[in-house]
N, C-alpha and C positions, 0 to 999 in steps of 0.2 A: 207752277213756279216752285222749285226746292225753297225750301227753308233757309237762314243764313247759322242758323244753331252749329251745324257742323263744321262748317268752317272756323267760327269762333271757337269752338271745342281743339281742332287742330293747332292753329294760332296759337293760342295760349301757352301750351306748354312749348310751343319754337321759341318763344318768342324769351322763355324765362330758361332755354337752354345757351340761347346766344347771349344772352345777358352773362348766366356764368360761364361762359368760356371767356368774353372782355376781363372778367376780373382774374381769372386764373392766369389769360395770358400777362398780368402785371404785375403778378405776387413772383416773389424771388422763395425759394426754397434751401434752404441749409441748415444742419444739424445744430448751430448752435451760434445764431446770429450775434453778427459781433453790433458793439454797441454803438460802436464809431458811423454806420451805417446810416444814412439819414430815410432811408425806402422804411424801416422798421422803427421810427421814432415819434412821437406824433408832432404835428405841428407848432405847438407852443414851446416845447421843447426842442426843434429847430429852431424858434426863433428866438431863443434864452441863449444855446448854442452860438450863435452867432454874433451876438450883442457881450458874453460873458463866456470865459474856458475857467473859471473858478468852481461851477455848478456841475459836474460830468459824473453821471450817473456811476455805480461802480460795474464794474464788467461781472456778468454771469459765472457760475460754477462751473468748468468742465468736466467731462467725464474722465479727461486724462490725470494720471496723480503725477507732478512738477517733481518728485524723489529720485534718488541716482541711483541708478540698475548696475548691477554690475557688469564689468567688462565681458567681451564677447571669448575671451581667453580663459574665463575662470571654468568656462564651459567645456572647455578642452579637454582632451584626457591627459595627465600628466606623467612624467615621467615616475618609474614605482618607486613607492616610498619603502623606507626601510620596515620590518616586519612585527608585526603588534608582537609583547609579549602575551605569553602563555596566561597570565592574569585577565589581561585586558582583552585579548582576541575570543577566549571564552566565556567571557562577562555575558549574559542575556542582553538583547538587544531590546528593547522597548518604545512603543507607536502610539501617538493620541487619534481615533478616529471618530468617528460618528459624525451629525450635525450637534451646531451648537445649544448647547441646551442637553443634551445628552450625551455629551462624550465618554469617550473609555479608555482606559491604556491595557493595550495587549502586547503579549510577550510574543517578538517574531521569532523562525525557527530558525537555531542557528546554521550557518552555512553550509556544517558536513552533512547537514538532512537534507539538503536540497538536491532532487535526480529532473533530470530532465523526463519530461512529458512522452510518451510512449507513442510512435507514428507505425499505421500500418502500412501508408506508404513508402515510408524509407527501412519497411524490414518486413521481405514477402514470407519468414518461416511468421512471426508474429498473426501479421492481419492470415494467415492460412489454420493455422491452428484458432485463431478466433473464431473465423468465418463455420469450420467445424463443428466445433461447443454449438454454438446456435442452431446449428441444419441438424446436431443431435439432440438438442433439448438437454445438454451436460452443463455441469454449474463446474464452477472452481471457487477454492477458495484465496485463490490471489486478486480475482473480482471482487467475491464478496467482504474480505478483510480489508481490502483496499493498499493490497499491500504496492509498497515502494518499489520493488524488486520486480515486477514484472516485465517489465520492457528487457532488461537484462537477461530473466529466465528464457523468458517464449523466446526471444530472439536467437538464442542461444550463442550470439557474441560472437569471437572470433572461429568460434570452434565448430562454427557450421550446424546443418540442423542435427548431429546425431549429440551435440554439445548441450540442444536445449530441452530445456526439463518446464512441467506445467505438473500443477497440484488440481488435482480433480476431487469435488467435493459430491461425495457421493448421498444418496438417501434424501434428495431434494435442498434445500436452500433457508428451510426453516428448523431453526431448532426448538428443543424441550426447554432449554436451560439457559439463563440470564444473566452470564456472570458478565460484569462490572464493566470489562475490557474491551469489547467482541460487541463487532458493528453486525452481527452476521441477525438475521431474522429471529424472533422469538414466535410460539406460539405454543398451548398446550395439547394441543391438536392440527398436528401438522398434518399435509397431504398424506396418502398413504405412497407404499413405496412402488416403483416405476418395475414392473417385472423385465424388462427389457432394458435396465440398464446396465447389468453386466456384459451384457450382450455387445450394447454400443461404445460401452466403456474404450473395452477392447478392441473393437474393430478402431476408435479414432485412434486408440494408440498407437495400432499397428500400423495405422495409414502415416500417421507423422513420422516415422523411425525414429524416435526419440532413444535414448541410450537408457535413459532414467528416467522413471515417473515417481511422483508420490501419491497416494491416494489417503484421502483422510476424508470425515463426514462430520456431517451435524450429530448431537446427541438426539435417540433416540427412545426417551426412556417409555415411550407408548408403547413401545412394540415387547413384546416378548422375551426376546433373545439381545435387546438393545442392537437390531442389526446386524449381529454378528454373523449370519449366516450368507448375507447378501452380501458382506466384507467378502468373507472369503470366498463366494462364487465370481465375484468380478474378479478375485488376484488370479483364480484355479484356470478361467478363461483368457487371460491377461497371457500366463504365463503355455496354454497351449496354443495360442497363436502364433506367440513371439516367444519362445525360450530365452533368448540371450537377453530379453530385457531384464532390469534389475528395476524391482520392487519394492517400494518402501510404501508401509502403513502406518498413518498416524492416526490409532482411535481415540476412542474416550474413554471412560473408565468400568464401563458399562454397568455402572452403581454394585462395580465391587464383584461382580459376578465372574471367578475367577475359568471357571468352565469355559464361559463366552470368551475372554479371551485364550484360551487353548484353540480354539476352535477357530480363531486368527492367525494364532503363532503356524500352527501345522498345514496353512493352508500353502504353503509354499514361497510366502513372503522371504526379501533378503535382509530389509531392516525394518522392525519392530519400534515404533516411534509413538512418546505418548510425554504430552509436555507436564511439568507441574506448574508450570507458570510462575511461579514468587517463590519467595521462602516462607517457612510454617508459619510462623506469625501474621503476615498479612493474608492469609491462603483465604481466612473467612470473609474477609474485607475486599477480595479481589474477585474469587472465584463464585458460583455457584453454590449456594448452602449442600447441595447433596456433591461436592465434589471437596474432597480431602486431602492434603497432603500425602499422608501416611495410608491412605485409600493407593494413590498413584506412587508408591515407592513398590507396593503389593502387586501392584499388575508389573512392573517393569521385571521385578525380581520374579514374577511368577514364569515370564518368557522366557528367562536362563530356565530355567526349572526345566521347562517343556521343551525346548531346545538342545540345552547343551549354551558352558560360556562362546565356544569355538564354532559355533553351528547357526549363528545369528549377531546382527550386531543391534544393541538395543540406543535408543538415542531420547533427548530430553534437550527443553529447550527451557530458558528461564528470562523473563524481561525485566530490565534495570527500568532505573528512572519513579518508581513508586514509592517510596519510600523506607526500602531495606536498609539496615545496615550491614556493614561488612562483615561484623560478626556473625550475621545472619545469612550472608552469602557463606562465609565459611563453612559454618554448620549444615548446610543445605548440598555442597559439595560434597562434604563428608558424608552424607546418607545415600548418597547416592554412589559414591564409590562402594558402599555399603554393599549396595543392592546391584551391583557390578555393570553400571550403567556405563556404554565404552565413548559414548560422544556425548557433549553437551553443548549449548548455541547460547549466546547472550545476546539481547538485542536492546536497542532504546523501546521503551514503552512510548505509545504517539496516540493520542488522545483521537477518536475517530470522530465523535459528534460531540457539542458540548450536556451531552445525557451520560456522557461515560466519564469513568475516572480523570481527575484532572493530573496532568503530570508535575511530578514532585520537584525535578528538576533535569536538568540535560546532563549526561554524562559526557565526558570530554572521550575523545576517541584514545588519546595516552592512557586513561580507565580501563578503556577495555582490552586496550592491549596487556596489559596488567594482571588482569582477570584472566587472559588466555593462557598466559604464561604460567599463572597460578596452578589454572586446571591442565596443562599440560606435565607440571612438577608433581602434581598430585598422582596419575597414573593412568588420565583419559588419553582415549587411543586418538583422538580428535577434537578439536577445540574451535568452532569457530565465532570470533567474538568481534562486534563492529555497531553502530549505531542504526545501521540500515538490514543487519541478520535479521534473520524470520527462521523461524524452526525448519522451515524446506532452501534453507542456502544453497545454491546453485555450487557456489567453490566447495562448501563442503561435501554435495553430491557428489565431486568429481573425483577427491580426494576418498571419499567411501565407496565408492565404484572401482578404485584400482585398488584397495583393499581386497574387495570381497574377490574381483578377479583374480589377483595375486593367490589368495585362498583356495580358489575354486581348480588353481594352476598347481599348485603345489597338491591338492588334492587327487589330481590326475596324473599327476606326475610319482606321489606314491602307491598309485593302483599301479601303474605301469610297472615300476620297481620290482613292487610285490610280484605279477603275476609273471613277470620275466624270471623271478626267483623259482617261483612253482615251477615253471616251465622247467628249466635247468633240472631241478631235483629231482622230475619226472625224467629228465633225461638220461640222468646220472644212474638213476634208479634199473633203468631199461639196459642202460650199458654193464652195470653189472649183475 
């Protein structure tokens, strides 16, 4: 005969699940029982209810706030209003964020900074030249700088892909030197240098048909020669692959080593490009301690030297927003008209991470037109000045492109001249 243990064991808990399902099937369920309700009241309080309406508990707190919203119209978009002035439209905009307890007010960035996000879906020269870089192992410094501009450069715009231009940062991705501004890698001991990257330099060049490239690098200062020799084996490759393209170098200053940049200038390069960044006063404050003003007036003027003024176009770029003044822009001009500097670029200075310089304040764009206009009265063959410029401006490329063409036309056009004269006088010669 079994046992009855088991069965009581099973039982028991039936018997305390139909139990609470009786009581669940009675209970009413709602977010926020009203009061009036008599299922949620206890019974003496029913029966007070009924006897007296003098005694009525007060109603619960909701979650909803009883406050007037505004209309569904204010949401609207409106018709345009008339046009801020020039005071109030470039007034600095400013935001409280954080959580409470730690808030902050930051300054947002004014509206002419703002470019739109860069798709390599909706631009196949962009994602094709990206795709590139990676499968070569090639840096740029429009990645690393984080510049603004590049959606605009790689894609190269209306002008098709012989219109777009890409800055290739040569000698790897980390530099020797630390200055202020420059989101780009520090280390005192970078990788060592890529022997095949002139090699591939060149070959992506030639595969994109680009019209214009620039090439510029990290400093160097571990190495020897600051570089300079592997500069000019990428341009010397560069340019027997592809003759017609038009090359621009942006070095460093190779701590002054005037040789090292000879040995740039002659490599067959069309523009000689080497920024001073600021004007003299802030240069220590901004720059690299081993990087000088008057260091970088010495290389630019050194390339006339080794060139010829007509045989190279040398270029300089300088960023506002730090805290120059004008009289310091002026002076800064002047030295470098000095040093027969034929292009110079002004740009907003833009804070990369909060480890780098803070900016002094937003130049208005009517500033920089001001500014171009200045250095174009002054005697620069090229001016390009704007809050979104970067030393490799893609309009200024284009505009220095049909320059050096123009040059290189007229240059072939007085060989011809010439030897058409020779010819003649040899002719003349034989006829009498």
């Amino acid at each position: 005969m079994t046992s009855p243990m088991p069965l009581q064991k099973i039982q028991g808990p039936f018997r305390r699940s139909l139990a609470r399902t009786a009581v669940l099937s009675s209970r009413r369920f709602a977010t926020i029982p009203s009061p009036s309700d008599p299922a949620t009241q206890p019974a003496t309080t029913r029966e007070s209810t009924t006897t007296t309406t003098t005694s009525v508990k007060p109603p619960r707190p909701t979650y909803f706030k009883d406050t007037t919203v505004a209309s569904f119209n204010d949401f609207l978009p409106s018709s345009p209003s008339a046009p801020l002035p020039p005071s109030e439209a470039y007034a600095p905009r400013t935001a409280v964020v954080g959580p409470e307890g730690r808030k902050r007010t930051i300054t947002r960035l004014p509206e002419w900074l703002k470019t739109p996000i860069p798709s390599a879906g909706s631009n196949p020269n962009f994602a094709k030249i990206k795709a590139d870089l990676r499968g070569l192992g090639l840096h740029t410094v429009c990645e690393e700088a984080r510049c603004p501009n590049i959606g605009e450069c790689w894609g190269g715009s209306a002008g098709g892909k012989a219109a777009a231009t890409a800055t290739i940062m040569l000698m790897g991705d980390t530099c020797t030197r630390g200055c202020r501004f420059c989101s780009v890698k520090t280390s005192r001991a970078p990788p060592p240098l890529d022997p095949h990257e002139p090699e591939n330099t060149a070959e992506a060049l030639a595969r994109w048909g680009l019209g214009y490239v620039v090439l510029t690098s990290v400093d160097r200062d571990d190495l020897a020669d600051g570089g300079a020799r592997h500069f000019a084996e990428t341009i010397r490759k560069i340019k027997v692959k592809k003759p017609t393209m038009l090359v621009e170098a942006l070095t460093g200053d190779f701590g002054g080593d005037l040789d090292m940049v000879k040995i740039v200038a002659e490599s067959g390069l069309d523009v000689y490009a080497h920024n001073v960044e600021t004007v003299e006063g802030l240069t220590p404050y901004v720059r690299d301690r081993r990087a000088t003003f008057r260091q970088s007036l010495k290389v630019l003027q050194h390339v006339k030297e080794v060139r010829g003024k007509e045989g190279i176009i040398t270029k300089t770029s300088i960023m506002l927003g730090l805290g120059e003044t004008e009289e310091e822009l002026w002076e800064t001009l002047k030295e470098l008209r000095k040093a027969d500097v034929d292009v110079v670029t002004f740009g907003q200075y833009m804070r990369p991470t909060k480890r780098h310089l803070k900016v002094e304040r937003y130049v208005t764009p009517e500033e920089f037109e001001l500014w171009r206009q200045r250095a174009l009265d002054m005697g620069f063959l090229y001016c390009a000045s704007g809050p979104l410029v970067r030393s490799s401006y893609k309009a200024g490329e284009a505009f220095i492109e049909n320059v050096l063409r123009k040059r290189a036309g007229e240059k072939t056009m007085a060989a011809e001249s010439l030897g058409q004269a020779v010819a003649a006088q040899e002719a003349s010669g034989k006829t009498l």
